[in-house]
FIGU-488143 format. One record per residue: residue in one letter; z, y, x of N, C-alpha, C in turn. Coordinates in steps of 0.02 Angstrom, whole numbers, padded with zeros to 5 digits, always signed. Layout:
! FIGU-488143
AZYXZYXZYX...
This chain:
! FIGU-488143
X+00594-00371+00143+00540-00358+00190+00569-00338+00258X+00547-00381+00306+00574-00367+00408+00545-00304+00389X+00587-00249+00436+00569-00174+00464+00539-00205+00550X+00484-00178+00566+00484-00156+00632+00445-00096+00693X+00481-00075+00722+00503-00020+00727+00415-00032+00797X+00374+00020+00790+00322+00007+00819+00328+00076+00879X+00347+00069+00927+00351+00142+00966+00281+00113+01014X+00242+00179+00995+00181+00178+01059+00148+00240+01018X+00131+00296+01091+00110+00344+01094+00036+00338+01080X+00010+00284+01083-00063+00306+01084-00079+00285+00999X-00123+00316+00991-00137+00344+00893-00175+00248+00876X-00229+00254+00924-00272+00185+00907-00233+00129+00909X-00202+00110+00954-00168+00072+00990-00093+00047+00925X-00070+00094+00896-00019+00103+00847-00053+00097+00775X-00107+00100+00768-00137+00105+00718-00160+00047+00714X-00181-00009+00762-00197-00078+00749-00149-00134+00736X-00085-00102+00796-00032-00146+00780-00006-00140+00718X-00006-00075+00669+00009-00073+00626-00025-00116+00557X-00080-00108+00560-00119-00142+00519-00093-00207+00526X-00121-00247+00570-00095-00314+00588-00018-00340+00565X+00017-00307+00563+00094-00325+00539+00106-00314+00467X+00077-00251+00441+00064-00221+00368+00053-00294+00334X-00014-00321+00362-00061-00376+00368-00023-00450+00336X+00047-00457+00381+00073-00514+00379+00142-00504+00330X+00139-00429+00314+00202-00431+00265+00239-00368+00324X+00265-00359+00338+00317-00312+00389+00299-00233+00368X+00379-00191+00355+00361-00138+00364+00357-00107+00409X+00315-00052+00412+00287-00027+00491+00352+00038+00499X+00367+00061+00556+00399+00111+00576+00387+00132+00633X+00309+00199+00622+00296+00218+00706+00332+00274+00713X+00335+00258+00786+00340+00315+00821+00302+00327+00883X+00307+00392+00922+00255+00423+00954+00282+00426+01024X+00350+00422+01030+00393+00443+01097+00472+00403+01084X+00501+00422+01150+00538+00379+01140+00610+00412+01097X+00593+00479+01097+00660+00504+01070+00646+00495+00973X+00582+00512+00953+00596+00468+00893+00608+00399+00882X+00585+00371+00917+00598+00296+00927+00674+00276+00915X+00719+00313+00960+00808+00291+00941+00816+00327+00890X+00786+00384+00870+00797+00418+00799+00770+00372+00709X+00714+00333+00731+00706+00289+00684+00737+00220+00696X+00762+00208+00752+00805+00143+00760+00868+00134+00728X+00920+00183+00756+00971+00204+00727+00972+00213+00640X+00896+00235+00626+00919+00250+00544+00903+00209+00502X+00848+00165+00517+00827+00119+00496+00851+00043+00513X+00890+00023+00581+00904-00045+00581+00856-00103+00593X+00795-00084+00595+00756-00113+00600+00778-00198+00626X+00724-00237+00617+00727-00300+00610+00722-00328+00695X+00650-00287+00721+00628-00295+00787+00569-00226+00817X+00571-00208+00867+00552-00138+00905+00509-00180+00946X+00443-00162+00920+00375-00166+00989+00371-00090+01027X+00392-00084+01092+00406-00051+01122+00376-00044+01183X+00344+00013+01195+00268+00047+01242+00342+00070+01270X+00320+00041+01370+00362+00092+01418+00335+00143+01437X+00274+00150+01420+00255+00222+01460+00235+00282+01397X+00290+00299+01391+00298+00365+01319+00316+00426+01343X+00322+00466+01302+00331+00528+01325+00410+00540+01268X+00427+00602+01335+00507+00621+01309+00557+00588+01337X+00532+00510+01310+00585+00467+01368+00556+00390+01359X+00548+00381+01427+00499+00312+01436+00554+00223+01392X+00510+00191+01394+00537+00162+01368+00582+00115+01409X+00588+00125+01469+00657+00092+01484+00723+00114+01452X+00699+00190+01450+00770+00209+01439+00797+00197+01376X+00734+00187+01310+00754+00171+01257+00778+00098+01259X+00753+00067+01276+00792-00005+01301+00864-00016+01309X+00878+00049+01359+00952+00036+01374+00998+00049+01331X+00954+00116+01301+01028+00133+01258+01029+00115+01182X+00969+00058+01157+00964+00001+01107+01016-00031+01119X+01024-00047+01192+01057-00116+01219+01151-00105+01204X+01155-00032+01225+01224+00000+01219+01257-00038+01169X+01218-00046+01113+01259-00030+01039+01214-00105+00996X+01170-00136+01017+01114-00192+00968+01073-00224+01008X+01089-00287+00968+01062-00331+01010+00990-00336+00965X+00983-00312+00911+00899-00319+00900+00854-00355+00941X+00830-00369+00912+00754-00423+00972+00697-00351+01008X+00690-00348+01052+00629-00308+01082+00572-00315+01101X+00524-00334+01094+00462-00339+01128+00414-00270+01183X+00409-00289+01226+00395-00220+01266+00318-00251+01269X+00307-00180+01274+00217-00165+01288+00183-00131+01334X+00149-00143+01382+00127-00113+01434+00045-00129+01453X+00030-00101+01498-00038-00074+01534-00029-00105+01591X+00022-00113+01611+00062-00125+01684+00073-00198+01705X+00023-00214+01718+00023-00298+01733+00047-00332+01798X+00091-00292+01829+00139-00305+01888+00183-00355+01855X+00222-00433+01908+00251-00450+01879+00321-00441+01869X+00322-00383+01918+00370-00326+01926+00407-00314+01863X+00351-00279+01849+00367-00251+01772+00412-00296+01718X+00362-00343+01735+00395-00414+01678+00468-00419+01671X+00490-00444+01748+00541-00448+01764+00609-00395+01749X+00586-00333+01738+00602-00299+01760+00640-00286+01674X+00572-00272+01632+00611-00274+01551+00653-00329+01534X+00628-00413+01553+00656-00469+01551+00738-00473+01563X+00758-00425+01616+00798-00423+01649+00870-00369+01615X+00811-00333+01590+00842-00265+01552+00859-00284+01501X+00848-00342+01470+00866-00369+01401+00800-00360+01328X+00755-00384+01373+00683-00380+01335+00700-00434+01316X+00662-00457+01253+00653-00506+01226+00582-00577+01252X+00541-00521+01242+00458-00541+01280+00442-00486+01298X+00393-00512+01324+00348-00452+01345+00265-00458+01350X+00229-00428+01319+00142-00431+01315+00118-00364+01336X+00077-00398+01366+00026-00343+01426-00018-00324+01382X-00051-00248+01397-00122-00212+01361-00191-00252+01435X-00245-00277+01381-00238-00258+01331-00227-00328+01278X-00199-00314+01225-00184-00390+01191-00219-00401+01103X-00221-00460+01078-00261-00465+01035-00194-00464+00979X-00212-00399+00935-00173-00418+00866-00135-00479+00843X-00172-00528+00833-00147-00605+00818-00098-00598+00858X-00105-00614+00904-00071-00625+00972+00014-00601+00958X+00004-00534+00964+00054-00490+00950+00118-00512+00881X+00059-00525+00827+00084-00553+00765+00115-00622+00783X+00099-00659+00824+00130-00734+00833+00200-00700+00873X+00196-00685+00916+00267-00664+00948+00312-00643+00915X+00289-00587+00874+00331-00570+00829+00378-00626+00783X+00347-00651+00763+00382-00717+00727+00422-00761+00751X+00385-00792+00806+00413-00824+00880+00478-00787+00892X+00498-00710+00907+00557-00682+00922+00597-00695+00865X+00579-00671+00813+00630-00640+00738+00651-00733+00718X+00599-00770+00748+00635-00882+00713+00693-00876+00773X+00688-00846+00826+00742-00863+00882+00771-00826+00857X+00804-00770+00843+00846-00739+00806+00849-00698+00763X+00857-00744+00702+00845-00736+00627+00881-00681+00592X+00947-00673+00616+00983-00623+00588+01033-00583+00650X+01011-00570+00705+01044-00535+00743+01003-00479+00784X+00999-00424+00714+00974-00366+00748+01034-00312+00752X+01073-00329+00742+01148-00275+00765+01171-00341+00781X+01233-00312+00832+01292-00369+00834+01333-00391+00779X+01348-00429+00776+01368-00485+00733+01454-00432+00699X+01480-00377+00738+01539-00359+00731+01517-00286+00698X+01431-00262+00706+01441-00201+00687+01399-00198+00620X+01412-00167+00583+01389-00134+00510+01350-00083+00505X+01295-00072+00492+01256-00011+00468+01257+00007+00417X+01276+00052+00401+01274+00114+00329+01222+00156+00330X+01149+00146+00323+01100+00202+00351+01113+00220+00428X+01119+00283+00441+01132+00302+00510+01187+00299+00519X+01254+00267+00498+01311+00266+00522+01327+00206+00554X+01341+00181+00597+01346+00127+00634+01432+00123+00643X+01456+00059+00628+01540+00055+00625+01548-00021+00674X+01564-00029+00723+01576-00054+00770+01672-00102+00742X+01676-00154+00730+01731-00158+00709+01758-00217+00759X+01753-00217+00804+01760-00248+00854+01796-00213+00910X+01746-00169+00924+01774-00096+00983+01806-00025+00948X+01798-00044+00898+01828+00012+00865+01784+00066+00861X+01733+00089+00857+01689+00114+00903+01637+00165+00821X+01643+00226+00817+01587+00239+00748+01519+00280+00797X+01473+00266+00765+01406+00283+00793+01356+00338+00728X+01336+00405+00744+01308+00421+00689+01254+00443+00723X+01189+00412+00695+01118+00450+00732+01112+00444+00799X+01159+00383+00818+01177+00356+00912+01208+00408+00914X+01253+00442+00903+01305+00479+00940+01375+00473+00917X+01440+00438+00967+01494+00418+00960+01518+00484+00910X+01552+00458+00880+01594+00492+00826+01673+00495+00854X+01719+00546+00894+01764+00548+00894+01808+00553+00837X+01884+00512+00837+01928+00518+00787+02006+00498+00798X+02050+00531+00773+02114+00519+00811+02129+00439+00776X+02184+00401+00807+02180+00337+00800+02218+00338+00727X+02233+00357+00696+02254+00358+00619+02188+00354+00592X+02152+00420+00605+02108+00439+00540+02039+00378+00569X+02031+00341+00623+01992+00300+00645+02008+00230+00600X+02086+00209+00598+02104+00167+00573+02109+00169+00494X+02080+00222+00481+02100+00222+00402+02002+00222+00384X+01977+00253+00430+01907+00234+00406+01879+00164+00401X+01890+00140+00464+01884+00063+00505+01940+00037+00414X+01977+00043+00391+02006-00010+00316+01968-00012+00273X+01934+00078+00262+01900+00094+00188+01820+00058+00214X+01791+00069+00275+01726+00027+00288+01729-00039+00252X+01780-00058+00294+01774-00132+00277+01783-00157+00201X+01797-00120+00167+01796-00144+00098+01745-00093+00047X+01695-00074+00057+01646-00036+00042+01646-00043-00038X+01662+00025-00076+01654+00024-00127+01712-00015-00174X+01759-00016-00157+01812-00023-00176+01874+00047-00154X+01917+00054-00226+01949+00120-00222+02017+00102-00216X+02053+00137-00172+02132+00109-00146+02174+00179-00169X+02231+00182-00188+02286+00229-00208+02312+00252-00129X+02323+00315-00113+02353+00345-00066+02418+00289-00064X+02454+00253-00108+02508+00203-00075+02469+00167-00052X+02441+00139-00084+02407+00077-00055+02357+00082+00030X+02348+00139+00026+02319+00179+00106+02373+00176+00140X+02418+00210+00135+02515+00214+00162+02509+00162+00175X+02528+00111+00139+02561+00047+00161+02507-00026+00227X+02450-00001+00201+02399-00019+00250+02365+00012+00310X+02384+00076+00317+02369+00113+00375+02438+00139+00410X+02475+00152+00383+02526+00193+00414+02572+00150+00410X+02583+00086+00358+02647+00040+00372+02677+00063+00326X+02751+00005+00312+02799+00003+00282+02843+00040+00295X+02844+00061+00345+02910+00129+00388+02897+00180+00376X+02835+00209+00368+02824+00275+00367+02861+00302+00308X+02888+00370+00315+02930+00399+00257+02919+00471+00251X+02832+00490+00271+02813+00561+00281+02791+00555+00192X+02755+00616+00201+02723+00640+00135+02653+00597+00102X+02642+00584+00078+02555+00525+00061+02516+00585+00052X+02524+00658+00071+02478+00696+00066+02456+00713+00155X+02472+00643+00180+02440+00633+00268+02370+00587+00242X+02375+00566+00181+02302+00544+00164+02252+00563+00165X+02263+00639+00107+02249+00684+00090+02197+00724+00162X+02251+00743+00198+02228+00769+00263+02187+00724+00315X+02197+00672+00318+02183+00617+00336+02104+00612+00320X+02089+00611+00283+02013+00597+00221+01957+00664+00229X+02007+00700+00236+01977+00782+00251+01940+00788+00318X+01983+00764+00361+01960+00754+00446+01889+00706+00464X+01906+00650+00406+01842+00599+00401+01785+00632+00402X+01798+00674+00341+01732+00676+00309+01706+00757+00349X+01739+00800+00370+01716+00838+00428+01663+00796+00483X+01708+00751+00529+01676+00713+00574+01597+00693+00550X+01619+00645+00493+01554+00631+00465+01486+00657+00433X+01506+00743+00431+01455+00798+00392+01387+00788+00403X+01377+00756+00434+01309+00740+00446+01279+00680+00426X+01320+00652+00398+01291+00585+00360+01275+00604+00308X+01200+00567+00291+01194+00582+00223+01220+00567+00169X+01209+00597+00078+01276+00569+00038+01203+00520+00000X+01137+00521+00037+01086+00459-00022+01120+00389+00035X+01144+00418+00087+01171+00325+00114+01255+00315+00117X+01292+00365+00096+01364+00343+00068+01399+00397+00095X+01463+00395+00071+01498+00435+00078+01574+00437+00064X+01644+00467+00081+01716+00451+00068+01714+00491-00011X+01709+00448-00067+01729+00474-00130+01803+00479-00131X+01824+00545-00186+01876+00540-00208+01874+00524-00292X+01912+00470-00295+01914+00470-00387+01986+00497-00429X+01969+00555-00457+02048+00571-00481+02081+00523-00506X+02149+00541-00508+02194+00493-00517+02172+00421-00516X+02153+00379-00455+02148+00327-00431+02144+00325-00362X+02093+00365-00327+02103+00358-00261+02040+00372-00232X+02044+00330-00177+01981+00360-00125+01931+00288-00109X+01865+00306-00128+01828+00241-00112+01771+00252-00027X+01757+00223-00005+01702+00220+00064+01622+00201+00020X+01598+00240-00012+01559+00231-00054+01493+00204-00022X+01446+00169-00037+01364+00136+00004+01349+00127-00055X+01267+00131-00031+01215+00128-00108+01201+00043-00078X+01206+00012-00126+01175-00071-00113+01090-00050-00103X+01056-00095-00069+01007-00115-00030+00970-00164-00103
């Protein structure tokens, strides 16, 4: 089932679009403003964001932009504001479409479809991975938790960025050694150890119902995700 992410402050207004999509199959995900809006974007992944610019907390340009930072998700913006100003203006910002208030349900529902057939499977970039709210960028190197960059020294980055990528599979501290640190290294394999510790600090805020760095005695360490 498509997620999509319904941000608009007004109760009626959110409550029809909702129906209407419920309607055609889609799960609904409102929000009221714009700061839950990146708070249910980020955690959810959503499919596609019908998105009201005039919100409270933070209008919806701004949620636009900093969607744009990190996902290319499809957007549909929603407005009152029938300048063609405006149009241009989300168009420009990396809107997808855009429909003026006030608009007819149907209506709304055809676009929707119309966006998600033009792009069927590119609501993150094609390089990044979602784990629930953890976002892994494997391209830029780049970890994202709840939209907020995750600092990490370039070891313990590069040893997360190995165990991501093979999700749910468990590797032996050699087998970490020899794939993160190389064939030269001739320190202790208890830089793993320490190594894994630093991770999972950084990461304390991820939840353990959407994954987490297991340790399995005597075998090793897995990047654990619940399948979907």
């Amino acid at each position: 089932m498509k997620k999509i992410l319904v941000a608009e402050d007004e109760p009626a207004i959110s409550k029809v679009l909702s129906a209407y999509l419920q309607r055609e199959g889609f799960e609904v995900l409102p929000a009221s403003n714009g700061k839950d809006a990146l708070d249910l974007f980020f955690k959810h992944s959503p499919h596609l964001v019908l998105l009201d610019i005039m919100m409270p907390v933070m209008d919806g340009w701004s949620v636009l932009e900093k969607i744009r930072e990190k996902s290319a998700c499809p957007v549909i913006m929603l407005t009152a504001l029938g300048d063609i100003d405006y149009k241009l203006k989300g168009l420009n910002t990396g809107a997808d479409d855009y429909i003026s208030k006030p608009f007819i349900g149907d209506e709304v529902v055809a676009r929707v479809n119309a966006v998600l057939r033009r792009s069927p499977n590119v609501y993150l970039d094609e390089h990044i991975k979602q784990f629930g709210s953890l976002a892994i960028n494997f391209d830029s190197h780049t970890i994202f938790l709840n939209g907020k960059e995750v600092n990490l020294t370039p070891r313990d980055l590069s040893l997360l960025l190995f165990l991501a990528e093979r999700p749910n599979r468990t590797f032996t501290r050699e087998q970490l050694i020899e794939h993160v640190w190389g064939m030269d290294y001739d320190g202790s394999d208890r830089a793993v150890d320490l190594a894994i510790k630093r991770i999972r600090q950084a990461l304390s805020d991820w939840p353990a119902s959407e994954g987490e760095i297991r340790t399995l005695r005597g075998m090793g360490y897995q990047f654990h995700v619940y399948e979907k």
